[in-house]
C-alpha positions in Angstrom: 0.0 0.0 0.0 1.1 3.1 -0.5 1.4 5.9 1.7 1.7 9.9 0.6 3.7 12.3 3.2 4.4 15.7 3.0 6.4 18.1 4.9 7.1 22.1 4.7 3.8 23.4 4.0 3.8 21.2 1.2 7.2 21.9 0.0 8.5 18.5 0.0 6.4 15.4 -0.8 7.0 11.7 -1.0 5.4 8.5 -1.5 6.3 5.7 0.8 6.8 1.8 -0.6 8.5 -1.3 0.2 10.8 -2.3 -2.7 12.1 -6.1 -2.7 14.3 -5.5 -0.2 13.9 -2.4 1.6 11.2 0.5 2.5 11.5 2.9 0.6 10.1 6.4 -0.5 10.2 8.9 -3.8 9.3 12.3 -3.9 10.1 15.9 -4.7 11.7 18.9 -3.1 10.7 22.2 -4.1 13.2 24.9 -4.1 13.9 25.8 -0.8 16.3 24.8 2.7 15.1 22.4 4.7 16.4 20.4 8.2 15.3 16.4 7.8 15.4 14.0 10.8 15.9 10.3 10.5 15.0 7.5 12.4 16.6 4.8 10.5 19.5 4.6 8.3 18.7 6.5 5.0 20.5 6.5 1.4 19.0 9.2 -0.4 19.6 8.7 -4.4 19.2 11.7 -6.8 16.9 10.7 -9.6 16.5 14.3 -11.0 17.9 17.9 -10.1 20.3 18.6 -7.6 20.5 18.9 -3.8 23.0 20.3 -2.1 23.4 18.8 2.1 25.0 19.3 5.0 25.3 16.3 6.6 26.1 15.2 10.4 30.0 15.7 11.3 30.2 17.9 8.1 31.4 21.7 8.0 31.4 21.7 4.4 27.9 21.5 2.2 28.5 18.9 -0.5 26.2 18.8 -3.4 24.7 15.6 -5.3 23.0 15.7 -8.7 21.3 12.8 -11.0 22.3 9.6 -10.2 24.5 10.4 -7.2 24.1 9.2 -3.4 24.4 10.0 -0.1 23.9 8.0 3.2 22.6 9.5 6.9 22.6 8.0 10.1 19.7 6.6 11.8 18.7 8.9 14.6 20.2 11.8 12.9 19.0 15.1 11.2 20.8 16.7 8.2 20.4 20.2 6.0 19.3 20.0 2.5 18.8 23.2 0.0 17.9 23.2 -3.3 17.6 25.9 -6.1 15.0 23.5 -8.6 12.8 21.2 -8.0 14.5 17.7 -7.4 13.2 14.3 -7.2 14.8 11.7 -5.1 14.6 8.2 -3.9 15.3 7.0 0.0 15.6 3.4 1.3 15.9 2.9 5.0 17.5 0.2 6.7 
């Protein structure tokens, strides 16, 4: 079944899923900055746009575009900003 989130007013949205293996969710973020928790291990994937992060431990923001990766922490909140909108897909372990 499928499950529809959305966070910031609207300005991030997602569908939730379980893939073979893993929960997972897709969605968009609309332009904007925006502080994400996490309550299990995520690896966020890039299918469109860019998104530039500041993850935990990190002083520098690094950005990922289409087809690029990142992995967070369970139990952990990171920074994300984006200038377009950018679609994304998150498993959770």
């Amino acid at each position: 079944m499928l499950k529809v989130n959305e966070y910031f007013d609207g300005k991030a949205k997602s569908i939730a899923f379980q893939t073979s293996t893993l929960p997972a969710t897709v969605g968009v973020i609309s332009p904007g900055e925006y502080e994400f928790g996490t309550s299990k291990r995520e690896t966020m994937t890039v299918i469109s746009g860019a998104l530039t992060v500041l993850l935990p431990g990190m002083e520098d923001w690094m950005t990922y575009g289409s087809g690029e990766f990142f992995e967070v922490a369970g139990q952990a909140s990171f920074k994300a900003k984006t200038d377009i909108d950018t679609a994304y897909l998150c498993t959770y372990e």
